[in-house]
C-alpha positions in Angstrom: 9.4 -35.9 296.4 10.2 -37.8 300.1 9.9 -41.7 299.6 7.2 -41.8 302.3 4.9 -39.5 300.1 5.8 -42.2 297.2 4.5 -45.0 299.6 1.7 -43.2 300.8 0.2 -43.1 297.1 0.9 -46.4 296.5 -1.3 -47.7 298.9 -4.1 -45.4 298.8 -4.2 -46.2 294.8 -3.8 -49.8 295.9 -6.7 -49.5 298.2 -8.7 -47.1 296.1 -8.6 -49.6 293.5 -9.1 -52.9 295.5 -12.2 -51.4 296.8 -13.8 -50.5 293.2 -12.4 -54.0 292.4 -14.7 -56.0 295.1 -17.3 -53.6 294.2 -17.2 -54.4 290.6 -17.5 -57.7 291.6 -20.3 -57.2 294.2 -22.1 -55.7 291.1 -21.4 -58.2 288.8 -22.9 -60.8 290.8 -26.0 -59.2 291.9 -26.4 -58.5 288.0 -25.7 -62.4 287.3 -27.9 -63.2 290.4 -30.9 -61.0 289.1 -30.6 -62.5 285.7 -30.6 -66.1 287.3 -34.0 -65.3 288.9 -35.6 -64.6 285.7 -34.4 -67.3 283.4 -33.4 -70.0 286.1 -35.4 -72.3 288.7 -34.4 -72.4 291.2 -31.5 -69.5 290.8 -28.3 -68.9 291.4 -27.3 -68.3 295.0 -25.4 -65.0 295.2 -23.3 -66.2 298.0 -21.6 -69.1 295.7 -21.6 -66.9 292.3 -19.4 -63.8 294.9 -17.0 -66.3 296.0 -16.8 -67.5 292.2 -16.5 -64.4 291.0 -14.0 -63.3 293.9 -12.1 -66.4 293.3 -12.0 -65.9 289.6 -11.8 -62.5 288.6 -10.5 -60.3 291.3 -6.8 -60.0 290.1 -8.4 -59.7 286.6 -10.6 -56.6 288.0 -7.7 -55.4 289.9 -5.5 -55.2 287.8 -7.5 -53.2 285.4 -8.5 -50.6 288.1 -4.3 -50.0 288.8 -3.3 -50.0 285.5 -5.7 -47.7 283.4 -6.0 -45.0 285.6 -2.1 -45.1 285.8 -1.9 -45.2 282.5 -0.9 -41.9 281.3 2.0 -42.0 284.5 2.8 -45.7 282.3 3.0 -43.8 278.5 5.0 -40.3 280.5 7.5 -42.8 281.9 8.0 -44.8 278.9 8.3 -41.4 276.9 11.1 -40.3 279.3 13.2 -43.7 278.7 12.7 -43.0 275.2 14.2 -39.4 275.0 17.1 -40.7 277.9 18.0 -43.3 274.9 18.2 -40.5 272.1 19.7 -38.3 274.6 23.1 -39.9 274.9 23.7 -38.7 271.2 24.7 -35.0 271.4 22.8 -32.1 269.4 26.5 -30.4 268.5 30.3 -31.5 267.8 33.2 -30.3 267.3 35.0 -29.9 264.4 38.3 -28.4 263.5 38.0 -26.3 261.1 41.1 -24.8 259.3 42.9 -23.8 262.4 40.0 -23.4 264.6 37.7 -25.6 266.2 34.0 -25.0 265.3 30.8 -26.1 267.0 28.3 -27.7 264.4 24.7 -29.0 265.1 23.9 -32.5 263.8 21.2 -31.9 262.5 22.6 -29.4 259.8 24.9 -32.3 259.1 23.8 -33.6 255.6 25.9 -36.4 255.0 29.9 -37.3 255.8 32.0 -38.7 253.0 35.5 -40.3 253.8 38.4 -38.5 252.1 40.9 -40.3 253.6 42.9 -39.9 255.7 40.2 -36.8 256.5 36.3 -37.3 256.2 34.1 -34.3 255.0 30.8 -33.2 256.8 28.4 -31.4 254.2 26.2 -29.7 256.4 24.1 -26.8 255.4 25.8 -24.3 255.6 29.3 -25.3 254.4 32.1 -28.1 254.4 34.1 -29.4 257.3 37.3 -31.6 256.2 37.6 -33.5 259.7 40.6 -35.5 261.0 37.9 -38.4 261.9 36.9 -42.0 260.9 33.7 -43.0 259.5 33.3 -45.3 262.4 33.9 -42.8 264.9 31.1 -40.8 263.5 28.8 -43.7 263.8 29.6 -44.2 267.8 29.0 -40.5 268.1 25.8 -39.5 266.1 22.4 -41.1 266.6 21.8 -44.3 264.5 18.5 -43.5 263.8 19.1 -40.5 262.0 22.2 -41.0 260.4 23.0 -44.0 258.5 25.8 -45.7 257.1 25.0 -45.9 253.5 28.2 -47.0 251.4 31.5 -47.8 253.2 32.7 -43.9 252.1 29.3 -42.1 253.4 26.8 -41.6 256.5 23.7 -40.0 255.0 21.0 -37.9 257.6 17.7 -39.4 256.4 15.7 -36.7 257.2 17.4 -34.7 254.0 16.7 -37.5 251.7 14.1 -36.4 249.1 14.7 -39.3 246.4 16.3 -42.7 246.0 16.9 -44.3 242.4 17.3 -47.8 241.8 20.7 -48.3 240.2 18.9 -52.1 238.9 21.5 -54.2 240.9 20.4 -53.3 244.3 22.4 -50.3 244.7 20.8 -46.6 245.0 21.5 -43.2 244.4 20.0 -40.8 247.1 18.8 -37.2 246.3 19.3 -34.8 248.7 17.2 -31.2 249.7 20.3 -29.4 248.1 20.9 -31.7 245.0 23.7 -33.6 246.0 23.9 -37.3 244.8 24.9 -39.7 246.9 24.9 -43.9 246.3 23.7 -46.3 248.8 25.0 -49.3 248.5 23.3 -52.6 248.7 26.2 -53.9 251.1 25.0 -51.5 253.6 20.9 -52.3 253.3 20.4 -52.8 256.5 20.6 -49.4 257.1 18.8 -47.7 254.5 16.1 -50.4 253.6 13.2 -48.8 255.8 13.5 -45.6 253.6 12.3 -47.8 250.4 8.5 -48.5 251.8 
């Protein structure tokens, strides 16, 4: 969309919405004013309560008339930062598998356990033996979804079905396919969230 187009519909919501702002106002003080002529003697003069009023309340009145008609443009823009954020993590790697390199989606990744010098990725399908670090894994997948869990394991929460307390602040995590995993207390941080 050209940059003048942009400008145009600034203003003309910036005018739009000053003029239902004064009118608001203009309202509101005829309102007060009639009210002032039925309780007060003498009343209220309607020129001194408008300039109050204008004084007052007009950036109040203004900004209310900008911001909730552009609110839903407000929540969309928001909305689009939000999935630029969780964007920057990728939906697929690669692996190497054996001697080929294989694309997996991350979220069929389960959980990755180190077996050094190698980690393992469980995903749902099968198992990956990868020539990667725990820590690389953690720059590379979205924190939100997978968590470090133990210094051997990053768990995907979403295939967590049950945690059981181990009575010294230490877990062990069900997964959907059975597997048992422990979460450690050192790592809490991380997990905590899925205990309430």
């Amino acid at each position: 969309m050209p940059l003048h187009t942009n400008w145009s519909r600034f203003f003309l919501a910036l005018g739009i919405a000053t003029a239902i702002s004064l009118l608001h106002i203009l309202l509101f003080t005829s309102f007060f004013v009639l009210i002032s002529y039925l309780i007060y003697t003498p009343p209220h003069g309607f020129i001194t309560i408008f300039k109050t009023a204008l004084s007052n309340q007009l950036y109040i009145v203004l900004l209310f008339y900008i911001i909730v008609p552009n609110f839903h443009r407000f929540t969309l823009f928001t909305s689009q930062l939000n999935q630029t954020e969780t964007s920057k993590y990728p939906s697929k790697i690669m692996v190497k598998h054996h001697s080929k390199i294989t694309t997996v989606e991350t979220s069929s990744i389960q959980m990755i356990a180190t077996d050094r010098p190698y980690s393992k990725v469980y995903t749902t399908q099968q198992k990956y033996l990868v020539d990667k670090t725990l820590k690389e894994f953690q720059k590379e997948l979205d924190p939100a979804i997978f968590r470090r869990v133990h210094r051997s394991a990053i768990v995907n929460e979403t295939y967590i079905t049950e945690l059981k307390s181990r009575k010294n602040g230490d877990y062990d995590a069900i997964l959907k396919d059975g597997k048992s995993i422990r979460f450690s207390r050192h790592f809490r941080q991380y997990w905590e969230h899925l205990l309430q």
